[in-house]
C-alpha positions in Angstrom: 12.3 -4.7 4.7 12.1 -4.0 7.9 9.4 -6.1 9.8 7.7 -5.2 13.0 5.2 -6.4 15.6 2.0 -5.0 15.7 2.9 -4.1 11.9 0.3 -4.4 9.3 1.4 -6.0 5.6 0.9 -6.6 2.5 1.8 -9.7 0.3 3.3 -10.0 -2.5 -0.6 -11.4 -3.7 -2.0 -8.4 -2.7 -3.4 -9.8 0.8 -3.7 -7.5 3.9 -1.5 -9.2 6.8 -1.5 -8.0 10.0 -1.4 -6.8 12.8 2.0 -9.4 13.6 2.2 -10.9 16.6 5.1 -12.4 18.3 6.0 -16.1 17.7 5.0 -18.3 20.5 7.0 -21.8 20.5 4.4 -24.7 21.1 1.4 -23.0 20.2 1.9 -21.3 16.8 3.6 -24.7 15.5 7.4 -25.2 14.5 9.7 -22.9 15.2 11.6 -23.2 11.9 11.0 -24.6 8.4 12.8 -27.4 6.4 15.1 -24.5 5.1 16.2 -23.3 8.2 14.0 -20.1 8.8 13.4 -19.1 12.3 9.4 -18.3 13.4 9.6 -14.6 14.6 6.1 -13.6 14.0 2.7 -14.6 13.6 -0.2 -13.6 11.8 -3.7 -14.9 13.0 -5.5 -16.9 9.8 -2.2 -16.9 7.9 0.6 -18.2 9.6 4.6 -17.9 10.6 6.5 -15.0 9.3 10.6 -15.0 9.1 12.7 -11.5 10.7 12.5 -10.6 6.8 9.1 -10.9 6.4 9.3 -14.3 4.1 6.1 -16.8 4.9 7.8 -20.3 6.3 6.4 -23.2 4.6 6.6 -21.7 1.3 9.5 -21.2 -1.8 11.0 -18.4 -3.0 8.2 -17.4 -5.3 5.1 -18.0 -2.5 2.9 -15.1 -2.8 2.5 -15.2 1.0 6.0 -13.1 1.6 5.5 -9.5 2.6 6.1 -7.3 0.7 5.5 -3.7 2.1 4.3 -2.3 5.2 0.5 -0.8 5.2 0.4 2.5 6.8 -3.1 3.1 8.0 -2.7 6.9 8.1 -2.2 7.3 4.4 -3.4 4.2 3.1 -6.2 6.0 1.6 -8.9 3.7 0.0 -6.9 0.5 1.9 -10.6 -0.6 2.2 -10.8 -1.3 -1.6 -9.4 -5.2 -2.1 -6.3 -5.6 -4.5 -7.2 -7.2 -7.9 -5.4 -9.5 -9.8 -6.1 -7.4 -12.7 -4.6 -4.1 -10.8 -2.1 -1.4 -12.5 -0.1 -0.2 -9.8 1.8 3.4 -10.9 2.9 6.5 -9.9 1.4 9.5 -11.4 2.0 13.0 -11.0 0.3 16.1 -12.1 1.6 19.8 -11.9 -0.6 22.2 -10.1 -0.5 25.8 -9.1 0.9 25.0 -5.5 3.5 22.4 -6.7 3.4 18.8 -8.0 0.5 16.9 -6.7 1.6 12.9 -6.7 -0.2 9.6 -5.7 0.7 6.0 -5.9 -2.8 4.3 -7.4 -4.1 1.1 -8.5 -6.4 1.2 -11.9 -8.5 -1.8 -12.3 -10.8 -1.0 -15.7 -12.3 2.1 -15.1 -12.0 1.8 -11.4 -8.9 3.5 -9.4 -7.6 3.3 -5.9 -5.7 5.9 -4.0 -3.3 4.2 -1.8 -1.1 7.4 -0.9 -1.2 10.9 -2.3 1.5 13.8 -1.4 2.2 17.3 -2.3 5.3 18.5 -3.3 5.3 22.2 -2.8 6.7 24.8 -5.4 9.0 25.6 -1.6 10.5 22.2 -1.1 7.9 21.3 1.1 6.3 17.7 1.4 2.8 17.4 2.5 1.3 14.1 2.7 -2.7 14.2 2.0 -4.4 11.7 4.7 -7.9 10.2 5.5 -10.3 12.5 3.4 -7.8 15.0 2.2 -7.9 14.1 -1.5 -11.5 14.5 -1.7 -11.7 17.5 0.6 -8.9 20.2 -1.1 -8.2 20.7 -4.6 -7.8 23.7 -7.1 -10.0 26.0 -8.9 -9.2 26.0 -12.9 -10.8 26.3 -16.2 -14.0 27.6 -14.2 -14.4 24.5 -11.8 -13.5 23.3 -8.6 -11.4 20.3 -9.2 -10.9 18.0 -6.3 -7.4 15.9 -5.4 -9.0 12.9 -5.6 -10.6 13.6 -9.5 -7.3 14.9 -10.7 -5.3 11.8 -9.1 -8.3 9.7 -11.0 -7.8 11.4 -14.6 -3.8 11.0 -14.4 -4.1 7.8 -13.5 -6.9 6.7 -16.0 -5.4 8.6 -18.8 -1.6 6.6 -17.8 -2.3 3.4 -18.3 -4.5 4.1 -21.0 -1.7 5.2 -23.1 
């Protein structure tokens, strides 16, 4: 993974990290860990991150390492906390324009939009950002059915099964 200043994470506990700063010898603490890792950045509240993203200080298994990098512009419902509890998926549901595909988190009956896409029936990728998923949708079976309540029902009805 490819770690970044100014980049904004998340752990492999489900923790928002970010934005990283530069390391700063003498004032963010020691510049490497008892296994050799060299400080390159810093996160305010957290700590010293390795080039690779791995928290110093900790073991292999910490869940402090990074993980992936948040994207605020499709980072949809970012604002809803990772659970413990979470199922994280893919789902994907065929619709008149193409094949509409999110990747959400399902926590009971609760479920999280982290990023949604359309694949057009042309090739075409089109990623759905900010309110997008509740804003378009498709008209069928006499209703107007939003992004965001299609994404929902895929999602609900996968990890139900």
């Amino acid at each position: 993974m490819l770690v970044e200043t100014g980049g904004i994470y998340r752990t492999k506990g489900g923790r928002k990290v970010g934005p990283l700063r530069p390391f700063r010898d003498r004032e963010d603490g020691p510049a490497s860990d008892i296994m050799g890792r060299s400080a390159w950045f810093y996160a305010d509240g957290i700590g010293a991150f390795d080039k690779n993203g791995e928290y110093l200080t900790a073991g292999p298994d910490s869940p402090h390492h990074l993980t992936a990098e948040v994207d605020g512009f499709t980072s949809i419902d970012g604002h809803i906390e990772r659970g413990d509890n979470d199922h994280e998926l893919t789902v994907g549901k065929t619709i008149p324009a193409g094949v509409l595909l999110a990747e959400a988190r399902v926590n009971g009956e609760q479920v999280a939009i982290d990023k949604a896409w359309l694949e057009g029936a042309a090739g075409v990728t089109v990623p759905l950002e900010g309110n997008a998923v509740d804003t378009f949708g498709i008209f069928t079976a006499g209703r107007w059915r939003t992004f965001r309540s299609i994404i929902t029902a895929a999602a609900l009805a996968e990890v139900k099964a």
